[in-house]
C-alpha positions in Angstrom: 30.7 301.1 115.4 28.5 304.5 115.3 29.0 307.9 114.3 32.1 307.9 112.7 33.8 309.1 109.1 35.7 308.5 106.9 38.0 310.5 104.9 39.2 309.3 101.3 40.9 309.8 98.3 41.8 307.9 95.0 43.1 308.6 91.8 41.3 308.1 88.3 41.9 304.6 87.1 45.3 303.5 85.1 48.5 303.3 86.5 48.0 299.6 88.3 44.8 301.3 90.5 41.3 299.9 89.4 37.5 300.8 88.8 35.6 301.1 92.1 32.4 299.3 91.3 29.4 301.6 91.5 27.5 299.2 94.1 30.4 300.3 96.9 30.8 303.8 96.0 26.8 304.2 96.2 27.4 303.8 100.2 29.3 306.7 100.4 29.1 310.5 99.9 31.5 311.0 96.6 32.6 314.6 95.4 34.9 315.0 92.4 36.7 317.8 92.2 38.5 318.3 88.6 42.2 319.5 88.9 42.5 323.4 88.7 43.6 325.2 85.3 47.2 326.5 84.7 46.2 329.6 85.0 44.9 328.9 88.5 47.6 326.7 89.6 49.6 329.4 88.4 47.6 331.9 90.8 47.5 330.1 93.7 51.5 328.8 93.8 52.6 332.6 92.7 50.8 334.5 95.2 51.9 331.8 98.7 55.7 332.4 97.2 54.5 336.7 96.9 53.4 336.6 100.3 56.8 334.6 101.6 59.4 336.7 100.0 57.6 339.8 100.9 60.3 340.4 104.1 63.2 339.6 101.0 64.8 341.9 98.9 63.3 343.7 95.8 65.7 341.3 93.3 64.5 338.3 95.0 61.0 339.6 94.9 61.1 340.2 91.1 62.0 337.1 90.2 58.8 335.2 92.2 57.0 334.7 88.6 59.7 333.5 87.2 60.4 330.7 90.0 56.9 329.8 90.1 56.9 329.3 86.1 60.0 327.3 86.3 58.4 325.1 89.4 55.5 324.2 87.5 57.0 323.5 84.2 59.6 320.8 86.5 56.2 319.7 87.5 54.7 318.7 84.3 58.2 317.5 82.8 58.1 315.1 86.0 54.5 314.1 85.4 55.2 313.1 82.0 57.9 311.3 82.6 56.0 309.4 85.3 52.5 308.5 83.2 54.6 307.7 80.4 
């Protein structure tokens, strides 16, 4: 087989998933990418749901931070529940 890629991703070890030994990953091209801040996530979620509810009305509009808070903090509560 010639000219052809391969797309992957993995989580950090823990959680039944193991080490990758450094010998196999040395054939590939890694990049790591760290996951964003709150304050980003924050930016990012708050200004898709801005940009969706722009054709809604002003009381739905007003209340985009607040759903956007509330989403995320679900989030985490789920995320806890599930490395726990």
């Amino acid at each position: 087989m010639r000219d052809i890629g391969y797309l992957a991703a993995m989580g950090k070890a823990g959680g039944g998933r193991n080490e990758t030994d450094p010998r196999f990953v040395s054939l590939f091209s890694v990049f790591n990418m760290t996951f964003p801040s709150e304050d980003s996530l924050f930016l990012i979620y708050n200004s898709i749901l801005v940009g969706h509810t722009q054709a809604m009305s002003p009381d739905i509009q007003g209340i985009v931070s607040t759903i956007t808070k509330m989403t995320m903090a679900l989030y985490r509560y789920v995320a806890r529940l599930y490395n726990n």
